[in-house]
N, C-alpha and C positions, 0 to 999 in steps of 0.2 A: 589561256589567260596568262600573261606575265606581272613578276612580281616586280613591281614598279624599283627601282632603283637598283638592283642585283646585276652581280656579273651575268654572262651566259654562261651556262654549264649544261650540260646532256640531264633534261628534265623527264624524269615519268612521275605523270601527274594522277593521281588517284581522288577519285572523286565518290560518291553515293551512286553512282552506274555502273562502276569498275567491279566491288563488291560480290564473291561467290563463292560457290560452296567448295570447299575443297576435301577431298577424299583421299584416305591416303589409302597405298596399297592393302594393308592390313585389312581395312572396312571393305575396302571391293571384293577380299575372296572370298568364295561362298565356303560357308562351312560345313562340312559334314557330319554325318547323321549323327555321331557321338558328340562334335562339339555344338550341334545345335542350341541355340538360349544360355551358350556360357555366360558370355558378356552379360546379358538380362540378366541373371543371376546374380551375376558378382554386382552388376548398378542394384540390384533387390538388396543385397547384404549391408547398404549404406540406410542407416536410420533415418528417420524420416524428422526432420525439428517439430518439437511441439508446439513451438510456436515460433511467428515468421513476423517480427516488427520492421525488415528492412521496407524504404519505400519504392525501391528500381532492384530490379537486377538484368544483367547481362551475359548471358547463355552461346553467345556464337562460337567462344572456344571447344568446347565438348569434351574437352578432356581438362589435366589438372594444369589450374592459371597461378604460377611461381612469383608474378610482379606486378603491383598495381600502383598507379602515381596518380595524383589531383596536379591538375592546370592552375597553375600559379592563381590565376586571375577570371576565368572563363568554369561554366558550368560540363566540363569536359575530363572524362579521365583517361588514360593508357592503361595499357597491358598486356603482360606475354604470357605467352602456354605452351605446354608440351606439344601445341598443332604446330610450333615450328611459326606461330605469325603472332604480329602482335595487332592493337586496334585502337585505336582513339574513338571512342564513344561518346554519347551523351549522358551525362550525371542522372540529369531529371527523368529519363525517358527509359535509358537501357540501350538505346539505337545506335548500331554503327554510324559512327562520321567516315572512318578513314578504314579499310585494312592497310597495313605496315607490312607486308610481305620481305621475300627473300632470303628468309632463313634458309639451312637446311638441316638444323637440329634446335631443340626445346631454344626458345626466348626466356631467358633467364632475369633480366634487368631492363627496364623502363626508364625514361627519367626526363624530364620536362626541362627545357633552360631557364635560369633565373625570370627570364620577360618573357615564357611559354612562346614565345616565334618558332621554337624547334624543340623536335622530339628523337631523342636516342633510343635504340634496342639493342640489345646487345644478348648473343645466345652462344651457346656452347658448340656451334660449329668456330668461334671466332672471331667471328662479323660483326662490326659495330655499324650500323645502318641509320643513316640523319634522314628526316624529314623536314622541312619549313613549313610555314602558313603562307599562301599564296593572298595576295591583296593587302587592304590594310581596312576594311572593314570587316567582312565574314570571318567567323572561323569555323568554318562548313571545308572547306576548300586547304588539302595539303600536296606539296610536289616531293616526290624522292629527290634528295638533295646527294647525298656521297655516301660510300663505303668507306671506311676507314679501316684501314690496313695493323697487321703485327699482333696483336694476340693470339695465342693458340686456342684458350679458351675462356671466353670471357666470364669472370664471376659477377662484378659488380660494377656500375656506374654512378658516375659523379659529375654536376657542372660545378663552373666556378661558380661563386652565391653571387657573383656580378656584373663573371664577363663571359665572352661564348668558347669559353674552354673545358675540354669536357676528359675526364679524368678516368681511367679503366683499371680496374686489377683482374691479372689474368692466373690459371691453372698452371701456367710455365715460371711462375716464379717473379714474373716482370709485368710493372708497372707503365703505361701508357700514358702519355699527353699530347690532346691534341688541340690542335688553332682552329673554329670556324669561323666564317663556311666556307674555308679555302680547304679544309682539310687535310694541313699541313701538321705534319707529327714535330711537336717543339720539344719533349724529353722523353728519354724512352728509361727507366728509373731500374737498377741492376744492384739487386744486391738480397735482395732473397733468398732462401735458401729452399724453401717448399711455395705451394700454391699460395697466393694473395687474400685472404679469406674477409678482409676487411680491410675498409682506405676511407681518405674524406680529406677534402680541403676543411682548414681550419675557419672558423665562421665571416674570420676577416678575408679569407680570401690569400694571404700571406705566407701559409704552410702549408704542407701538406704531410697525412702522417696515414702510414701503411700499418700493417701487420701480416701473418702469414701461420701458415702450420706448424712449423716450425717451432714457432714460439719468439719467432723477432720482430721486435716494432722499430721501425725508422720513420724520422723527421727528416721533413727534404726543403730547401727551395724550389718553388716552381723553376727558376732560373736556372739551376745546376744540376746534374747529373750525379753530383756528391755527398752525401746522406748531413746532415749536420749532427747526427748524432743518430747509434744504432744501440740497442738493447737488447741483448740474449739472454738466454734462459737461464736462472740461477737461483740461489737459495731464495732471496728477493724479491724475482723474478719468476716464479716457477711456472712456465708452459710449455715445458718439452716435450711431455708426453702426449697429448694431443694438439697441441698448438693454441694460439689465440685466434675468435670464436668470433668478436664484438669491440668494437669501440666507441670511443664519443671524446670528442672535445668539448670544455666549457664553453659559454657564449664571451667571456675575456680572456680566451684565445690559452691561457694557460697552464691548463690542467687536460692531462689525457684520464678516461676511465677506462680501464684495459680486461675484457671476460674472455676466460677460458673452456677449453670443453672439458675440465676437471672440476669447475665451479669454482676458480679462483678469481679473486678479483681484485687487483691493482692500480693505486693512484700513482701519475708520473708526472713530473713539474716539466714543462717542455721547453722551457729558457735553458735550464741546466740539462738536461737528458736524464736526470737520475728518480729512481723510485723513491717516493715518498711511504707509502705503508699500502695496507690490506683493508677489505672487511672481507668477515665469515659470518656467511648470512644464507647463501645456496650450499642443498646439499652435497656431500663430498661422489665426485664423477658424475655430477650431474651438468650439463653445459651449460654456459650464459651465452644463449643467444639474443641478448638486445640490450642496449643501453643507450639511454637516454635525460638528459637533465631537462629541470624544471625552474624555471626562473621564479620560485618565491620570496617574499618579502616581509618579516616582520620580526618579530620575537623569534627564538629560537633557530634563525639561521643563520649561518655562519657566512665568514669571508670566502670560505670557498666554494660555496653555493648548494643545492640539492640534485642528485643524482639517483634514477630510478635503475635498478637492474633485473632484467626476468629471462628464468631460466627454464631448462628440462623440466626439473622438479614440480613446474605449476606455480612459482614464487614470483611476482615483481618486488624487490625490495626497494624502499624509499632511504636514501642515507643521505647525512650530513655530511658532504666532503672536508671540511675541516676539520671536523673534532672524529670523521670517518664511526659516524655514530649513527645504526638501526634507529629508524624512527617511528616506520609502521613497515607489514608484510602485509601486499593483495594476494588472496588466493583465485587461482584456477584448478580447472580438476584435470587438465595435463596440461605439457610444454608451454610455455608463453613464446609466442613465436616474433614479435614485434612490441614495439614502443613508440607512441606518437603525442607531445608535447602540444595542445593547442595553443598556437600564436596568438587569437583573440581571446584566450582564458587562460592566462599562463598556469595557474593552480592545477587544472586541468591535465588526467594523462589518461590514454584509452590504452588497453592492452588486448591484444589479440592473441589466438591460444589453437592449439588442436583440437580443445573441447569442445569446439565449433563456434569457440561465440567471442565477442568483442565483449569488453565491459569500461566505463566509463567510470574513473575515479574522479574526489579530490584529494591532492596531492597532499596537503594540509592536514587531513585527519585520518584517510586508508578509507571515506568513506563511499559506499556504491551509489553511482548516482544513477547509472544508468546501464542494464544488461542487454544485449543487443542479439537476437539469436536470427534463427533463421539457415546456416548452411547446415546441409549435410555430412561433408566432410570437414579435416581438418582445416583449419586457416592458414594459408603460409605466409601471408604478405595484406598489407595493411596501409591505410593515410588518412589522414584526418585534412580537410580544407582549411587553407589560411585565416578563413573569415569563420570557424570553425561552425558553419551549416552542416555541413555533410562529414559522412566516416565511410572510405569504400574497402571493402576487403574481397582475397583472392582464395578461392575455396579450392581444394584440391578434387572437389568433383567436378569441378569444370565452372564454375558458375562465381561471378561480381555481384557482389549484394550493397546496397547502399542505403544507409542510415541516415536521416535527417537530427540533425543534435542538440537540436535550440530545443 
C-alpha cells in the first residue's frame, strides 16, 4: 500500500503480521545447575501492587520500558525498552499495532509529531529511526520512513509543537536538527561542554533551549548554529557539580525553569539571558528530575505563572514564579520521576514516582485527587492524554499500565 501523495523512498512496511518474538542471546543460553531460577528469583523479589486500578496494560517488552508517549489525537501510545525495540500499541486494548525495530541498544526516547503522522525512537546505540502512517484513514498501518544520522548517543527527543522538525540531544555534547521526511540535518548545535541531559523547543516553536552536565544552558535559533546567549556555572548559577537535571519553558515563551542534580533550582528570563533568582524547596543533593508549569488562574497567581518541581527526595513543589513563592508540597514515598500538565484541566498535574504509582493532584490546593497503583516496579517515564482520558506510564519491570482519568 502507498501512502498517497509522498515521495518514493526505500519503504519497510510493518504491519500486525510482521510482529515477533524476539530473543536475545542472553535468554537462549541455558543455564546451569547453579544459576538455574536466577532470573525467577530476582522477577520474585519485585512486590507484588496491592492493588491494580490501571484499565490496559502492555507486557511485550519484557524487560524495563524507559519512554512512553500518547498520539496527539488517536487512542494509540509508543514505547521504548531495554529489548532494544520500540511499539505503537493500542491505548484501550494493550495490543500491538506496530513493532518499531532496528535498534541495537536500549530505546531511550519516543516521541509522536505535533499531527501524530510520525513516530521517532531514539536509543543509545545513536539511531534516531522515523516511522509514518500509511493512508489517510487507518491508523493500524505504519511504513519505516528514514534513519537519521550524527548522534553518538541519543538522550532525548523533541518535535517542533507545529512543524516536522524533530530536535535530539546527544551523550557527545551536540545538539541535532533535523527536516522531515526528507531527513535532511538543518543545524547540527556545538557548544557543550558535557552530555545534553535536557532541550525543548520553546512552546512558540521560535527557540530552542538546551542544557547539559556540565551545568550550561544555551538559547539557540533554530536558524543559526550561534547560541544567542549561554549561561555557566556560577554563584548564581550553581550546577557544576553535577550539572543540570530538567527544564521547562513558560507557555509566553519567556521564562526558563532550570533543576539540578543538587536540588537547585533557577529562574532565567530568556530575552535577556540572565538569572533572575532561586527557590529552596528540594532537599540539598537531592536531584530535580521534572519540571513542569501549570497554567492557573485567579487569586493568588502571579505575572509569571505557576510552576511545579519533583525531585529525588519524593517532593513535587508547586511555586509561584513571580513572587518565586512555595505554595503547596505533594508527597511521594520515593523519587518523582515525571511531571505531566493536563491540557483539558489545566489545574490538573499527575506525578509519577519509583514508589510505583501515579498520583493525581490539583494544583490549586496540593489536593489528592486520584492514586493510581498497580506497577511492580519503579516508574521511569510517564503522559497524560490531550483530551485528558487516559494516564499511561512505563514500569521498569517491563510493563505499560494505563489509567482511565475522567
Amino acid at each position: 500500500m502507498d501512502a498517497e501523495g509522498e515521495e518514493d523512498v526505500d519503504e519497510e512496511y510493518v504491519g500486525q503480521e510482521d510482529i515477533e518474538v524476539i530473543y536475545t542471546d542472553e535468554e537462549d543460553l541455558p543455564m546451569d545447575e547453579d544459576g538455574e531460577g536466577e532470573e525467577d528469583e530476582e522477577e520474585d523479589e519485585l512486590p507484588e501492587p496491592t492493588e491494580n486500578t490501571s484499565v490496559a496494560q502492555f507486557t511485550a517488552h519484557g524487560k524495563s520500558v524507559f519512554a512512553v508517549s500518547i498520539h496527539p489525537t488517536q487512542p494509540l501510545a509508543a514505547s521504548g525498552g531495554e529489548d532494544d525495540l520500540g511499539y505503537v500499541w493500542d491505548l484501550t486494548t494493550g495490543k500491538v499495532v506496530t513493532k518499531l525495530s532496528g535498534h541495537e541498544d536500549s530505546v531511550v526516547a519516543v516521541e509522536w509529531s505535533a499531527d501524530g503522522e510520525m513516530v521517532a525512537t531514539g536509543g543509545m546505540d545513536g539511531r534516531v529511526r522515523i516511522w509514518r502512517r500509511v493512508g489517510r484513514e487507518k491508523w493500524t498501518m505504519w511504513e519505516f520512513l528514514t534513519e537519521l544520522q550524527g548522534p553518538d548517543e541519543v538522550v532525548w527527543l523533541r518535535w517542533h509543537p507545529r512543524g516536522s522538525v524533530l530536535l535530539a540531544g546527544s551523550n557527545d555534547s551536540t545538539v541535532w536538527l533535523w527536516q522531515l521526511p526528507s531527513g535532511n540535518t538543518m543545524q547540527v548545535f556545538a557548544g557543550h561542554e558535557g552530555p545534553v541531559h535536557s532541550g525543548n523547543f520553546t512552546p512558540d516553536g521560535k527557540r530552542i533551549v538546551t542544557a547539559d552536565q556540565a551545568g550550561t544552558l544555551i538559547a539557540w535559533d533554530p536558524r543559526s548554529p550561534t547560541p544567542l546567549f549561554k549561561l555557566t556555572s556560577s554563584a548564581r548559577f550553581p550546577f557544576q557539580e553535577a550539572g543540570i537535571t530538567s527544564l521547562a519553558v513558560n507557555p509566553s515563551c519567556t521564562l526558563a525553569v532550570v533543576g539540578g542534580a543538587e536540588g537547585a533550582v533557577r529562574i532565567v528570563n530568556l530575552a535577556r539571558g540572565e538569572v533572575l533568582g532561586g527557590v529552596e524547596g528540594h532537599a540539598e543533593g537531592e536531584s530535580v528530575e521534572a519540571i513542569e508549569f501549570v497554567e492557573l488562574v485567579g487569586a493568588g497567581v502571579g505575572a509569571g505563572g505557576v510552576v511545579v518541581t519533583g525531585a529525588t527526595d519524593g517532593k513535587a513543589c508547586i511555586w509561584d514564579v513571580g513572587t518565586m513563592r512555595l505554595r503547596v508540597t505533594l508527597e511521594h514515598e520515593d523519587a518523582v520521576t515525571s511531571l505531566h500538565s493536563h491540557p483539558s484541566a489545566p489545574h490538573l498535574i499527575t506525578s509519577a514516582s519509583a514508589d510505583r504509582t501515579l498520583k493525581t493532584w490539583d494544583a490549586r490546593t496540593g489536593q489528592l485527587i486520584k492514586e493510581h497503583k498497580g506497577h511492580r516496579g519503579a516508574i521511569n517515564a510517564a503522559d497524560v492524554s490531550r483530551d485528558g482520558k487516559y494516564a499511561v506510564s512505563a514500569g521498569d519491570e517491563g510493563v505499560c499500565l494505563v489509567w482511565a482519568l475522567e
